[in-house]
MDAnalysis code that builds the backbone (N, CA, C; Angstrom):
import MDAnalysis as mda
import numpy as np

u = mda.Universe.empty(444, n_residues=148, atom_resindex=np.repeat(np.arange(148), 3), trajectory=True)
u.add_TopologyAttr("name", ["N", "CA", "C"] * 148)
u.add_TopologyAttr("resid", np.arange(1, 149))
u.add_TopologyAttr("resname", ["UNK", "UNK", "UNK", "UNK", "UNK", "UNK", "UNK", "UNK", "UNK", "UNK", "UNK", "UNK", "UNK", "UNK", "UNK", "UNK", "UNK", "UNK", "UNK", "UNK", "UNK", "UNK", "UNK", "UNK", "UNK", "UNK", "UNK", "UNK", "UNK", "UNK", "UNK", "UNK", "UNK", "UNK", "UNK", "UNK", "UNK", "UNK", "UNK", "UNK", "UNK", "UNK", "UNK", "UNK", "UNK", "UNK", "UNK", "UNK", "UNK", "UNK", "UNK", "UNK", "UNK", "UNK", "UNK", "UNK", "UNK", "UNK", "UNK", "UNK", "UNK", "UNK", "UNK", "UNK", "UNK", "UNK", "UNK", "UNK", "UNK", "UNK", "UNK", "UNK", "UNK", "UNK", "UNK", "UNK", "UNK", "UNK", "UNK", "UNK", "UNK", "UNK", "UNK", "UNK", "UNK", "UNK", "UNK", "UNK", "UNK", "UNK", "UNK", "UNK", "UNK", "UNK", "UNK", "UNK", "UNK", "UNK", "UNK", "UNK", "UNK", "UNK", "UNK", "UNK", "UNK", "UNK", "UNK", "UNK", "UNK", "UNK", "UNK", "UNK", "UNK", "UNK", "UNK", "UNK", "UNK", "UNK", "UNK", "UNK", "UNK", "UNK", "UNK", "UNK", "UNK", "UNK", "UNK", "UNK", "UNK", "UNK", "UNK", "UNK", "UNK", "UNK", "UNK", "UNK", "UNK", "UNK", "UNK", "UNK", "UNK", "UNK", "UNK", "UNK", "UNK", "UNK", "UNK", "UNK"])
u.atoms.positions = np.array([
    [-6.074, 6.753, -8.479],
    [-7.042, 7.489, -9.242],
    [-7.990, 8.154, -8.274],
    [-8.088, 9.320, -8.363],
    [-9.058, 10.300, -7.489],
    [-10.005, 10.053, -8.523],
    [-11.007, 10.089, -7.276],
    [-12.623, 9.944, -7.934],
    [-13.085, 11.183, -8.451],
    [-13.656, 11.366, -9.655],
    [-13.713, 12.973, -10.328],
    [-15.249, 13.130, -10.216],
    [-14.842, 14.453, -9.796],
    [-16.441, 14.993, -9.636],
    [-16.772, 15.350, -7.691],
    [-15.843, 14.680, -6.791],
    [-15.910, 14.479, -5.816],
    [-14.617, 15.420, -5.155],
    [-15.148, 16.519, -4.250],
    [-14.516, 17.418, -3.477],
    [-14.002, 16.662, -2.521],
    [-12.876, 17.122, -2.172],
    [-11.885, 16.741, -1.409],
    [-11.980, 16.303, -0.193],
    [-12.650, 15.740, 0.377],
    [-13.077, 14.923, 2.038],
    [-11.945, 15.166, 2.656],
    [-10.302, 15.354, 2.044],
    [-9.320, 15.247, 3.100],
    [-8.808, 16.370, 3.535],
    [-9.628, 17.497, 4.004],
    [-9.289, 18.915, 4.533],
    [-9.681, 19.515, 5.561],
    [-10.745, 19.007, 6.175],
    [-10.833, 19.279, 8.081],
    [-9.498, 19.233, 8.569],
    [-9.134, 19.745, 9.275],
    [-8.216, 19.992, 10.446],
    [-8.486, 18.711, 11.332],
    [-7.585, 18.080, 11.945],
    [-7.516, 16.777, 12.596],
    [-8.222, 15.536, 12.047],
    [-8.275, 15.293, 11.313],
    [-9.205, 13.918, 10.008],
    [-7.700, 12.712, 11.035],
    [-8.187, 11.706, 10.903],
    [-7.227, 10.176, 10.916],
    [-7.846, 9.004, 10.144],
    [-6.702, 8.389, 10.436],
    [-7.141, 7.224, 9.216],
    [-7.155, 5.887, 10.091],
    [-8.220, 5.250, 9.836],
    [-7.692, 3.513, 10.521],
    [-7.189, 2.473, 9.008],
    [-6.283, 2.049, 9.403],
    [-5.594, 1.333, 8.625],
    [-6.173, -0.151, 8.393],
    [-6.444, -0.416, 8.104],
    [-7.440, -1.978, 7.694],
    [-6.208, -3.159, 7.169],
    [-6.243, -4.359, 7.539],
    [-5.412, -5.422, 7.549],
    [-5.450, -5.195, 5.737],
    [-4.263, -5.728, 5.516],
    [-4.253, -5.787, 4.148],
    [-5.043, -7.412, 3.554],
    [-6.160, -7.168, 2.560],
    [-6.337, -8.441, 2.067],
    [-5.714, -8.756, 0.900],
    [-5.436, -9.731, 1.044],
    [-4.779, -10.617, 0.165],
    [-5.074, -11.626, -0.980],
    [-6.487, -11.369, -0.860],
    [-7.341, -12.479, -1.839],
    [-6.941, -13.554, -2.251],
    [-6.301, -14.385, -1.700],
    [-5.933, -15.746, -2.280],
    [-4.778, -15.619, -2.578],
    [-3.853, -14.557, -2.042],
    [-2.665, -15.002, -2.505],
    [-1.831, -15.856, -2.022],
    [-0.945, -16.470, -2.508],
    [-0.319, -17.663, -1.821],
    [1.052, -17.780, -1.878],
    [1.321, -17.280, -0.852],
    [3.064, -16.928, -0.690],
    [3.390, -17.422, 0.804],
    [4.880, -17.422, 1.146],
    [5.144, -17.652, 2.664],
    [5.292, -16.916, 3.345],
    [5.358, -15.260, 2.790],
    [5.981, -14.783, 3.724],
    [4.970, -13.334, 3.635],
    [3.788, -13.760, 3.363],
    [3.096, -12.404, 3.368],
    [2.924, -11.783, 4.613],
    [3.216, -12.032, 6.018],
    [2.813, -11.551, 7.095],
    [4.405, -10.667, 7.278],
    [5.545, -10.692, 6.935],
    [6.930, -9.987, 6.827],
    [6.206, -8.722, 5.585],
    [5.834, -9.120, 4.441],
    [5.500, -8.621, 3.554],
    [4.517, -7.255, 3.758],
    [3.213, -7.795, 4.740],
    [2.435, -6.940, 4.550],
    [3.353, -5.903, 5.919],
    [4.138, -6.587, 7.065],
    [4.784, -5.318, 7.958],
    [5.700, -4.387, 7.093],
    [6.377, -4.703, 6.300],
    [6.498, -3.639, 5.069],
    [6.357, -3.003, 4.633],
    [4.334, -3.037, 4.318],
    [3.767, -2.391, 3.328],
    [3.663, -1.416, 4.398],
    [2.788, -1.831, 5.646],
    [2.432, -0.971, 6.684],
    [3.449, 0.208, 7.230],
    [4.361, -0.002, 7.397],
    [5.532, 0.892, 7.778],
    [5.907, 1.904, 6.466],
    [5.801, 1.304, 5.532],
    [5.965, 2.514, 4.830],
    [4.842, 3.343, 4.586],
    [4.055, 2.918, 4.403],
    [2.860, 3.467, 4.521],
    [2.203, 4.653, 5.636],
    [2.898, 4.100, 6.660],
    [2.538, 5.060, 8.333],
    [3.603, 6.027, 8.171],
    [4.733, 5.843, 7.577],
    [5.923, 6.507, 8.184],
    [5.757, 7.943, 7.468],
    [5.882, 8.643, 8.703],
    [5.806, 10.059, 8.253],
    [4.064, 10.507, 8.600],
    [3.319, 9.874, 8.582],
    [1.935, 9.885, 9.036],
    [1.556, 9.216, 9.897],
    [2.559, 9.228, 11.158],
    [1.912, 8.860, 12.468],
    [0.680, 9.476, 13.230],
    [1.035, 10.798, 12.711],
    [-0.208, 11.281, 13.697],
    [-1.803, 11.288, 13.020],
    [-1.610, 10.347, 11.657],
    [-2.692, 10.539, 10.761],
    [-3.203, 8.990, 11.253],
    [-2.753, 8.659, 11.523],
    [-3.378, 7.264, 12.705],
    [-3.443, 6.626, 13.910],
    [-2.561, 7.951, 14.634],
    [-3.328, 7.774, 16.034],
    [-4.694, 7.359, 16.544],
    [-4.258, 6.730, 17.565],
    [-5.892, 6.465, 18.401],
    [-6.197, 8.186, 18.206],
    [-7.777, 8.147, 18.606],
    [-8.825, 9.253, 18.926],
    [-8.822, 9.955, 18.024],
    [-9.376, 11.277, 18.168],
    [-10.428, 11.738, 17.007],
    [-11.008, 11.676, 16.489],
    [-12.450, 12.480, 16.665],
    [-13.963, 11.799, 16.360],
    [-13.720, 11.147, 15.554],
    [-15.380, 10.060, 15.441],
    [-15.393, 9.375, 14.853],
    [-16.164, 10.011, 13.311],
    [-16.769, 11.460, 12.967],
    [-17.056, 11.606, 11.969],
    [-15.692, 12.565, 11.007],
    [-14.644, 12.380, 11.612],
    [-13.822, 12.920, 11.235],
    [-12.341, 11.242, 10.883],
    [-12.824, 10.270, 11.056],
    [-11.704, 9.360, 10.930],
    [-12.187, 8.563, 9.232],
    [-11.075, 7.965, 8.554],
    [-11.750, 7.295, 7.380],
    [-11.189, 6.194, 7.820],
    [-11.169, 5.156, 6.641],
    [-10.756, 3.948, 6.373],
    [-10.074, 3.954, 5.273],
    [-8.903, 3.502, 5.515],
    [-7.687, 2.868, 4.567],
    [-7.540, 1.458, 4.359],
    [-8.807, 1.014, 3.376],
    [-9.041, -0.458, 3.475],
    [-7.952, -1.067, 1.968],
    [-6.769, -1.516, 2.265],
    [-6.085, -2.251, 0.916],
    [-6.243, -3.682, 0.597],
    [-6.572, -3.992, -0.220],
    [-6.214, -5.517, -1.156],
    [-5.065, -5.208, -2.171],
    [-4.535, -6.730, -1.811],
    [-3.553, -7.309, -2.384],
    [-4.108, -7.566, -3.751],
    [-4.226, -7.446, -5.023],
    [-4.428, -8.202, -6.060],
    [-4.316, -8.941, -6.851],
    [-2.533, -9.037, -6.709],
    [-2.017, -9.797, -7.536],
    [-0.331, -10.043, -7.056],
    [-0.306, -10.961, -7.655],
    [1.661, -11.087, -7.161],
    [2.087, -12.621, -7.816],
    [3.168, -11.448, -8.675],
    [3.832, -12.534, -9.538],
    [5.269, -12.486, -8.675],
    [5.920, -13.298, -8.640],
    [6.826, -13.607, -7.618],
    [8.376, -13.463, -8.610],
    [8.164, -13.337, -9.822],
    [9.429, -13.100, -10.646],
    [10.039, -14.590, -10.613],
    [11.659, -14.316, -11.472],
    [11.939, -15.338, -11.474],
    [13.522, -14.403, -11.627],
    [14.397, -15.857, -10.638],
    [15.815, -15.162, -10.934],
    [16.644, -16.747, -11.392],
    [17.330, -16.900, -12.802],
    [17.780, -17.817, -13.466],
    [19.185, -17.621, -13.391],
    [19.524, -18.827, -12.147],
    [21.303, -17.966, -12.370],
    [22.525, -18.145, -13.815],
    [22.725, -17.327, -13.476],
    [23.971, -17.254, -14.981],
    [23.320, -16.954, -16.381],
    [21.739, -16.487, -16.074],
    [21.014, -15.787, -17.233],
    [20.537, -14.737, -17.478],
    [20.912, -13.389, -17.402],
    [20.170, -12.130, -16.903],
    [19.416, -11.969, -17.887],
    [19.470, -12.670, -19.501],
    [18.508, -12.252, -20.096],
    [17.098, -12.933, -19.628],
    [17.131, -14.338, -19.080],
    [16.090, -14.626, -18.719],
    [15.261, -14.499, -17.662],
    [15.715, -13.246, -16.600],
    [15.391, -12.747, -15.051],
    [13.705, -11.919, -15.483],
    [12.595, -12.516, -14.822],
    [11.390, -11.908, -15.180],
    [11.431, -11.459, -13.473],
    [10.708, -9.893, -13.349],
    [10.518, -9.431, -12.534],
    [9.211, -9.615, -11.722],
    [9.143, -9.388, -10.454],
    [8.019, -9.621, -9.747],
    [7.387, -8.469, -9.129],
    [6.216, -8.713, -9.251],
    [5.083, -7.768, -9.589],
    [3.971, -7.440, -8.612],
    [4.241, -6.502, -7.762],
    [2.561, -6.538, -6.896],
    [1.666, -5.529, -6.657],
    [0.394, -5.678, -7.184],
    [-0.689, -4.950, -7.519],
    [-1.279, -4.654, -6.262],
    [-2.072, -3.833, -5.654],
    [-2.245, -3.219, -4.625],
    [-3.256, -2.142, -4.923],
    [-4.530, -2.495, -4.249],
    [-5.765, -1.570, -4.348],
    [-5.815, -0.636, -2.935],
    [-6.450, -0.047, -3.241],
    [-6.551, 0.895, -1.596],
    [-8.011, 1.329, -1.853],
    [-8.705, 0.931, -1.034],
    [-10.075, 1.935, -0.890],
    [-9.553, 2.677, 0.034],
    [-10.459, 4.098, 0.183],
    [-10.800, 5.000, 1.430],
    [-12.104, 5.241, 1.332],
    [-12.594, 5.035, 2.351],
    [-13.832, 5.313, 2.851],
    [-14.059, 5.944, 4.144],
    [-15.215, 6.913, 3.736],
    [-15.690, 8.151, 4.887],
    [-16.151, 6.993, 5.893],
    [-16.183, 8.747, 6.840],
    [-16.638, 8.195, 7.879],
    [-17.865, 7.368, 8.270],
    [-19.116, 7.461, 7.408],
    [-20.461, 6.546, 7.177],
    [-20.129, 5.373, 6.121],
    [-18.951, 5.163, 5.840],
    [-18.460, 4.139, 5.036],
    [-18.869, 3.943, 3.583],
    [-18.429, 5.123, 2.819],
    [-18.931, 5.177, 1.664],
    [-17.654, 5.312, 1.262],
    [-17.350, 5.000, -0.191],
    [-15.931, 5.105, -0.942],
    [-15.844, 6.430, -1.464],
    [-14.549, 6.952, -1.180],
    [-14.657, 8.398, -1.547],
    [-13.193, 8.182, -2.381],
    [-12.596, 7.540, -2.747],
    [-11.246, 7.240, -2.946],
    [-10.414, 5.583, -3.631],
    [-9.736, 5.708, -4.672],
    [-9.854, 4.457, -4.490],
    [-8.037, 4.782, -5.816],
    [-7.218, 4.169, -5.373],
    [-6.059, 4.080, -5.491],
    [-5.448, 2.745, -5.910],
    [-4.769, 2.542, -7.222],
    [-4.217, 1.254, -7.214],
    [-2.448, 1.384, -7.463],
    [-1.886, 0.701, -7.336],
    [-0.531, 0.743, -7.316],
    [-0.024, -0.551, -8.181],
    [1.149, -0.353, -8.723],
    [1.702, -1.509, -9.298],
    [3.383, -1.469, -9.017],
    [3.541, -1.948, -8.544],
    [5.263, -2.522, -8.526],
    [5.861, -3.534, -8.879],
    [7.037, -3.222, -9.412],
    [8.159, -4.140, -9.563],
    [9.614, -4.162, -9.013],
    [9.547, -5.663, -9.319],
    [11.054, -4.983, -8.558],
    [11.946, -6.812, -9.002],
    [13.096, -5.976, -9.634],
    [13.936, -6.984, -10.698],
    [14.467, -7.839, -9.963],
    [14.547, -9.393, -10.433],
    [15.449, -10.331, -9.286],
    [16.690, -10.057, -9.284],
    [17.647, -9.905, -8.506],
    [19.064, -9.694, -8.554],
    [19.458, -10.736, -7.350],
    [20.446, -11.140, -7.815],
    [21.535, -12.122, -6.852],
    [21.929, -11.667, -6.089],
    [22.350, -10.448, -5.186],
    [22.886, -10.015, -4.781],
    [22.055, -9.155, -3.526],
    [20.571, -8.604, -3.796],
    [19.620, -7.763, -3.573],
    [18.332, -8.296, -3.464],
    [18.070, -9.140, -4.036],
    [16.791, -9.967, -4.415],
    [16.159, -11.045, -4.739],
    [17.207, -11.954, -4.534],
    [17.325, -13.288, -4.664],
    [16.193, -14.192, -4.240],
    [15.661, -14.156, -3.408],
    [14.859, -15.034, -2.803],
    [13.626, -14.072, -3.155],
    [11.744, -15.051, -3.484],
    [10.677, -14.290, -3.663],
    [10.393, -14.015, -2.188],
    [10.733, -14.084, -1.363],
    [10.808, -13.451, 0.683],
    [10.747, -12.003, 0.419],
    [12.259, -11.919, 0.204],
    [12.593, -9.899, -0.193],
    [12.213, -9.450, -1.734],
    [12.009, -10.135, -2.490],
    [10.816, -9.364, -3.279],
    [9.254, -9.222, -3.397],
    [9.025, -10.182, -2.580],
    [7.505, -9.246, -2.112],
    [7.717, -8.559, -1.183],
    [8.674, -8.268, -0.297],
    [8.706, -7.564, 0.640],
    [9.014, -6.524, -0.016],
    [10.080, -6.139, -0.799],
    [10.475, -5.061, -1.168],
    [9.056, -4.368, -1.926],
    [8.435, -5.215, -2.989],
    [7.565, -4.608, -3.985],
    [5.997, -4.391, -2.971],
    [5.604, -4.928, -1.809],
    [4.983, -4.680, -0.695],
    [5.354, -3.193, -0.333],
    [6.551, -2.990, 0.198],
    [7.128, -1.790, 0.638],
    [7.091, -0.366, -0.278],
    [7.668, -0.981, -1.394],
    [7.129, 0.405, -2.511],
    [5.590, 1.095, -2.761],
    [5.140, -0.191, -2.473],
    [3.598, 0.024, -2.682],
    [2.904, 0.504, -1.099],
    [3.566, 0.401, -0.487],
    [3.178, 1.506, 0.928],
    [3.845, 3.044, 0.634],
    [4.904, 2.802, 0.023],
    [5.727, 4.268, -0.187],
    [4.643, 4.683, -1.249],
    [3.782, 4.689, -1.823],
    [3.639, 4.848, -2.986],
    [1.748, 5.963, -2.477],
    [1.366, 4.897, -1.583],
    [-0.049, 5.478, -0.845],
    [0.770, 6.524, 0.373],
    [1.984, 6.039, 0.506],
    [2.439, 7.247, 1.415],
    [2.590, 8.400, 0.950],
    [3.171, 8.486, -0.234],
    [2.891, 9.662, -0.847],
    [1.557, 10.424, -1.609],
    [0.827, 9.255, -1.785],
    [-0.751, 9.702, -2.042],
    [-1.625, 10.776, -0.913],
    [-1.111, 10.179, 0.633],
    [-1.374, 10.428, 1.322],
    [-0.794, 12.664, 1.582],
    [0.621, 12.101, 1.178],
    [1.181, 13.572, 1.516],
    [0.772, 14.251, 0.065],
    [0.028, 14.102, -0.641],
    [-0.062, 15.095, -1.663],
    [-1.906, 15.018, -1.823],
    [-2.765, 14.541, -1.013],
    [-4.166, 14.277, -1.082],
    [-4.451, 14.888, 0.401],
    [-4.063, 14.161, 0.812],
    [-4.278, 14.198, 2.662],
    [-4.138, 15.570, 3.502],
    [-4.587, 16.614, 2.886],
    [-4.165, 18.300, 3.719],
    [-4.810, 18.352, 5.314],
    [-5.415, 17.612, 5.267],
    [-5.599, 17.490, 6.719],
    [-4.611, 16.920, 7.731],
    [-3.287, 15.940, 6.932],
    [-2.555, 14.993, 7.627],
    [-1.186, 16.076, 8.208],
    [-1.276, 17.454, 7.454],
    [-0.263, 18.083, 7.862],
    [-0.176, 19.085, 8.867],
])
């Protein structure tokens, strides 16, 4: 959700972003540190040069994300009617360069248990982690005119 009422901060010529650890608020999984390299890579990819070191500092923001939520699904073998999918919610602030919120983005993914693809809750938070970087990655390429 773009903040309405608020002109576009992302259109200087050379702007970068620092990427902020993802928080996780209490979530409690094993494998969130696989999970969040996931999110991150999809997230960068294609916008490397939008987070390089250097470039002033009144020209860099913050890409601060929380984790919000994560349901881990469920995969019941020999029951596909009873397969509940797992779910992860994903906030993104951006904030200027004097650290004010100019931006603020939430995401939701899923992603169905399958035997074959998804079996274990490992590769489905990873996977639904990963969508949800693809997801600000593309926020990024359709917000971000400075990133191109």
């Amino acid at each position: 959700m773009a903040l309405t009422g608020v002109p576009n901060p992302f259109t200087r010529p050379g702007c970068r972003a620092e990427l902020e650890t993802l928080q996780d608020l209490n979530i409690d999984a094993d494998d969130k540190e696989t999970a969040e390299a996931a999110f991150r890579r999809a997230l960068v990819s294609g916008h490397e040069s939008l987070f390089a070191e250097g470039g002033s500092a009144d020209n860099t923001f913050t890409i601060r994300p929380k984790w919000l939520r994560w349901e881990p699904g469920q995969l019941v073998m020999g029951y596909a009617d009873d397969q509940t999918p797992a779910e992860a919610i994903v906030e993104v602030d951006v904030l200027s360069p004097k650290g004010y919120l100019v931006d603020r983005v939430t995401t939701v993914t899923t992603v169905v248990p399958d035997l074959l693809v998804s079996r274990t809750e490992g590769i489905r938070m990873r996977s639904a982690l990963g969508k949800a970087g693809s997801a600000i990655n593309r926020y990024l390429s359709d917000r971000w005119t400075c990133a191109h």
